[in-house]
C-alpha positions in Angstrom: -23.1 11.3 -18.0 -19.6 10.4 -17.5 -19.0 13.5 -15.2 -22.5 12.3 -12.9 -20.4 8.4 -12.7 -17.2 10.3 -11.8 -18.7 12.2 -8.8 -21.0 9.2 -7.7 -17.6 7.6 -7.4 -15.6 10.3 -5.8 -18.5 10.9 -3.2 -18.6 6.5 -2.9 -14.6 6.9 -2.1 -15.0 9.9 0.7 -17.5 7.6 2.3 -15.2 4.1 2.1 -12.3 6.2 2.7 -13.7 7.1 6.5 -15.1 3.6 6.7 -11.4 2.5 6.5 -10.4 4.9 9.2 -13.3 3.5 11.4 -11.7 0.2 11.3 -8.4 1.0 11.7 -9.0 3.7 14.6 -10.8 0.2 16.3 -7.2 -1.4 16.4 -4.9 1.7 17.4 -3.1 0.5 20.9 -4.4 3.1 23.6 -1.6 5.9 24.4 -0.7 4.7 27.8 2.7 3.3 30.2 6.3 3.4 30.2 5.7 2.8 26.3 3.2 5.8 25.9 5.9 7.8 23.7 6.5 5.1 21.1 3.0 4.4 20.4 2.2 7.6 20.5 4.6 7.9 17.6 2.8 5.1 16.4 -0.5 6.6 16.0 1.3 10.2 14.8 2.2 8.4 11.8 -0.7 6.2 10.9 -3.3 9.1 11.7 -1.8 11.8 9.6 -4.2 10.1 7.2 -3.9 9.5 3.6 -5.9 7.3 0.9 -6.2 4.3 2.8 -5.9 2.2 -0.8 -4.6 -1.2 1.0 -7.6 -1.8 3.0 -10.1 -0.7 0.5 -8.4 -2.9 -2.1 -8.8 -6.1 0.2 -12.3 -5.0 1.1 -13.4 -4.5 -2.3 -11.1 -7.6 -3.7 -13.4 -9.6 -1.4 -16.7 -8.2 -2.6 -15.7 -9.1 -6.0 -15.8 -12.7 -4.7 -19.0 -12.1 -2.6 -17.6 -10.8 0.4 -15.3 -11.6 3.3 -15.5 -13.6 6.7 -15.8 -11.2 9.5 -11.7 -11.2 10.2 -11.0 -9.2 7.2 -10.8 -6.5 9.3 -7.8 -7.1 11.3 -6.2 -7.8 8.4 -7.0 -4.2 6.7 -5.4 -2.6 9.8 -3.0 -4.7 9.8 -2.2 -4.3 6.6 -2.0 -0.3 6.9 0.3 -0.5 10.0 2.6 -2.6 8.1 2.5 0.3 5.2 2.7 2.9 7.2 5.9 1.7 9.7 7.4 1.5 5.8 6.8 5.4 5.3 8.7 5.6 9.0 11.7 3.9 7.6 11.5 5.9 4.2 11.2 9.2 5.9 14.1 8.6 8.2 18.0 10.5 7.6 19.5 7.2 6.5 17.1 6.3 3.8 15.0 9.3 2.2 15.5 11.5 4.8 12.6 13.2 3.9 10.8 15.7 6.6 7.1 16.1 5.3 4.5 13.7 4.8 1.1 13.8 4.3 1.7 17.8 4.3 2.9 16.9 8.4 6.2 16.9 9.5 7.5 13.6 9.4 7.6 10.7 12.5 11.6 11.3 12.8 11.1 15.2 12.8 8.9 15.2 15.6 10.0 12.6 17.9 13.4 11.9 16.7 15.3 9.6 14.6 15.9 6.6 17.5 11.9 6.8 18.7 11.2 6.9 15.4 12.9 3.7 14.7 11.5 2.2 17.4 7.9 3.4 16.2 8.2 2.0 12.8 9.3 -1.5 14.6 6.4 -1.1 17.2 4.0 -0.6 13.7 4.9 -3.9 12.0 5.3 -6.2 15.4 1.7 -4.6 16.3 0.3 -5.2 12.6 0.8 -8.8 13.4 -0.4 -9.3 16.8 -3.6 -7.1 15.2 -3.5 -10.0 12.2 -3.4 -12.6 14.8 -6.6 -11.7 16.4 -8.3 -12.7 13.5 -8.5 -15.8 15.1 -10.4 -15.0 18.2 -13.0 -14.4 15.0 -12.8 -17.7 13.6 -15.9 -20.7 13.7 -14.0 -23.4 13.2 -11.2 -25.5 11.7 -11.8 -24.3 7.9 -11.4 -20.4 8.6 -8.7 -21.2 10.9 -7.1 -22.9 8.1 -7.9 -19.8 5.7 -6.7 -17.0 8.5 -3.3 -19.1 8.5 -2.8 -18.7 4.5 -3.6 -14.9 5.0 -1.1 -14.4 7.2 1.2 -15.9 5.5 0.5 -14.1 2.8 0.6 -10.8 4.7 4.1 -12.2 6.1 5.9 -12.8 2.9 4.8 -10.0 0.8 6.1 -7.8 3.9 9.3 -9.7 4.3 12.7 -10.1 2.8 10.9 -11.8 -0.5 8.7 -9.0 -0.7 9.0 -5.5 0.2 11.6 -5.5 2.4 13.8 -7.0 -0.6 12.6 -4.2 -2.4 13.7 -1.8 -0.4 17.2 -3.9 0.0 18.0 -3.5 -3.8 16.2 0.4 -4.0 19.1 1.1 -1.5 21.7 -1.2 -3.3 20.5 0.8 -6.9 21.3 4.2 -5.1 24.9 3.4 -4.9 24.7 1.9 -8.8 23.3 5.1 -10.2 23.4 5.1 -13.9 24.3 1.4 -13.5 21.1 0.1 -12.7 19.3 -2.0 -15.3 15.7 -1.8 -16.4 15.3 -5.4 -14.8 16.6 -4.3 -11.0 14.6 -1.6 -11.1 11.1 -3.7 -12.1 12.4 -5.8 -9.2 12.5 -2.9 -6.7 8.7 -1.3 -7.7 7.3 -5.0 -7.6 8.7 -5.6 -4.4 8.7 -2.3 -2.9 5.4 -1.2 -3.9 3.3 -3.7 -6.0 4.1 -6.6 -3.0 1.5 -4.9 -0.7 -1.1 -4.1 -3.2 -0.4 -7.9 -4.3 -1.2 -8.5 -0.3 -4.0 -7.0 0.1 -5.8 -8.1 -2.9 -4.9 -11.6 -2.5 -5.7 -11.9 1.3 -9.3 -10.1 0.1 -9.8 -13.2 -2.1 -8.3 -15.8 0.2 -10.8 -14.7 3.3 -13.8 -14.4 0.7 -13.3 -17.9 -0.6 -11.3 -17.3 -4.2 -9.6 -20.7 -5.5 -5.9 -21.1 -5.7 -6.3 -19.9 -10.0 -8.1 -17.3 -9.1 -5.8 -15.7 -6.4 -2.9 -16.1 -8.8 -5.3 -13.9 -11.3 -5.8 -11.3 -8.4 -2.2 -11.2 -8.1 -1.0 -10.9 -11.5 -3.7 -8.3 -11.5 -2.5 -6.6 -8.4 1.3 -6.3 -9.8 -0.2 -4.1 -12.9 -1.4 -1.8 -10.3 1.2 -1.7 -8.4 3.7 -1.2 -11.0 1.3 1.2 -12.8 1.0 3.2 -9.0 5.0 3.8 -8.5 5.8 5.1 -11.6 2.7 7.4 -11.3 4.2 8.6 -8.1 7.4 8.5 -9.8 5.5 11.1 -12.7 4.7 13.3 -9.8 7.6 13.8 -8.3 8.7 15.9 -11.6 5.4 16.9 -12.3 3.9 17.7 -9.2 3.6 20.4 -6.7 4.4 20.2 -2.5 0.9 21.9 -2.0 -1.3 19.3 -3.3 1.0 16.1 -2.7 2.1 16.6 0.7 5.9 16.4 0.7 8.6 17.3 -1.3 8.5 16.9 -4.9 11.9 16.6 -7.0 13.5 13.9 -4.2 13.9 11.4 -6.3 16.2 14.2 -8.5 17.7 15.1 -5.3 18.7 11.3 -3.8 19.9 10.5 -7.7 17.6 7.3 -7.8 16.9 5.7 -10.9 13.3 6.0 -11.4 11.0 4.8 -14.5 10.2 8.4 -15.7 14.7 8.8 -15.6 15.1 5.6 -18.0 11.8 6.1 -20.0 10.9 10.0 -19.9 7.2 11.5 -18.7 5.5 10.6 -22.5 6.5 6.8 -22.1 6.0 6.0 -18.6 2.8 7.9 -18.7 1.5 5.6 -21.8 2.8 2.5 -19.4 0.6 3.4 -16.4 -2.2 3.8 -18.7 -1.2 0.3 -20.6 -1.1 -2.0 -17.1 -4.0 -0.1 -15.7 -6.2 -1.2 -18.6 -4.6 -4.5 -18.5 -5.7 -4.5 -14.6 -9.4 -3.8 -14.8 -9.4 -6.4 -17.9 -8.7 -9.4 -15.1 -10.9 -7.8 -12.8 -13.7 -7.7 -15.1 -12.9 -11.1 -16.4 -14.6 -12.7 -13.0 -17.9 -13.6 -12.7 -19.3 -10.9 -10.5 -18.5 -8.1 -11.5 -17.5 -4.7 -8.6 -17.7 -1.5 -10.8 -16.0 0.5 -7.6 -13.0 -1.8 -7.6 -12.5 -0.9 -11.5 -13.0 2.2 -10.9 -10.6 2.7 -8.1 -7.9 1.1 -10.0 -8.8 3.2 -12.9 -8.4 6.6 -11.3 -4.9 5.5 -10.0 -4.0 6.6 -13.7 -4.9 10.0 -13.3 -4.8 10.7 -10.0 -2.7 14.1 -8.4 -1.3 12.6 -5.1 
């Protein structure tokens, strides 16, 4: 029976997973001009596909609050434009310097490090022009006033409090090595990863409607997830192979960053995804209506391969 409710769900994710696509292929820029290169780099990067968890989390987020206005969906691609000019960055010389992603050679590889740059700039400036139109959706005053908190939402947990700040004191760490404590390491996966799962379950529950105490439950709930998500991907990159992942594995090794698995070893940080994981389906199931998919998806995160 358990085996039946795991395919049901894995089938139920393929068909999501292409409905995300759908909506973000709706906001691509068209491939055209003296800027034709850059956004062509643009859409390299955010087409070489992937799971699409951001915008199925606010989607889902909002259906567990009885569903969303119809502007959500700027926001999802938004959302994934703003993840995905972070991967640009990640991948480049100066920072991971990584040339495979997605099992395709990486933005920088292909077009070069300075378009590159440029491409990842062009992702996030887009992702909030995209955002924006959200209120070209809106019917009046109140979902004005309810667009303007998601994008706020979507601008801090994307700026310098949020992941960019992560990715500020992940670089800072790298020089630190064994130096690092456990606390500026918690600081860089809450702010380099959980801050846009926090974003896009919040905004979900903002658009649908969620009070004020019920967002902060969303994104208490969202920084389990998070957390429990990086050092997963932290477990794979001992544990896993480049065939089924995509891209290298062994980088973090390789760059000598501090990682969860480093300080805690595969046993403990294994038994830690599994412990905030639980605790994240606990709030989740805690609201009145309940979405089984949601808990589900947040579930699998613990044993997932890639």
């Amino acid at each position: 029976m358990k085996m039946v409710a795991w395919m049901n769900f894995k089938e139920e994710l393929t068909q999501k997973t292409e409905q995300m696509e759908m909506v973000l292929k709706q906001y691509l820029p068209k491939e055209e001009g003296y800027a034709k290169t850059v956004i062509e780099a643009m859409n390299y990067s955010i087409s070489a596909g992937g799971k699409r968890l951001r915008p199925m989390l606010m989607w889902e987020t909002a259906a567990l609050f009885g569903g969303a206005l119809e502007c959500i969906r700027p926001f999802m691609a938004a959302l994934e434009m703003i993840h995905n000019y972070s991967l640009v960055h990640d991948d480049l010389p100066s920072m991971d310097n990584d040339e495979y992603r997605r099992g395709r050679k990486t933005t920088h590889v292909v077009y070069g490090e300075g378009m590159a740059v440029l491409a990842g700039d062009g992702l996030l400036n887009y992702a909030f022009e995209t955002a924006a139109s959200a209120f070209d959706l809106a019917s009046g005053p109140e979902e004005c006033r309810v667009i303007g908190k998601a994008m706020q939402i979507l601008a801090g947990k994307a700026g310098i409090y949020g992941m960019i700040g992560g990715q500020c004191a992940d670089l800072n760490a790298e020089e630190m090595g064994e130096q690092v404590s456990e606390e500026m390491l918690m600081y860089i996966h809450e702010h380099k990863t959980a801050a846009l799962i926090q974003c896009a379950m919040m905004i979900g529950a903002v658009l649908a409607g969620a009070s004020e105490e019920e967002t902060a439950l969303v994104e208490k709930c969202a920084y389990n997830i998070g957390i429990a998500f990086q050092i997963q991907d932290d477990i794979l990159d001992v544990t896993g192979s480049q065939e089924v992942l995509g891209k290298p594995v062994g980088s973090d090794a390789k760059n000598h960053k501090l990682t969860y698995v480093s300080m805690h070893g595969l046993k403990e940080s294994a038994e830690k995804v599994e412990e905030l994981s639980k605790e994240a389906i606990a709030i989740l199931a805690s609201f009145p209506q309940r979405n089984f998919f949601l808990e589900q998806l947040v579930e699998q995160l613990i044993y997932r391969e890639k």
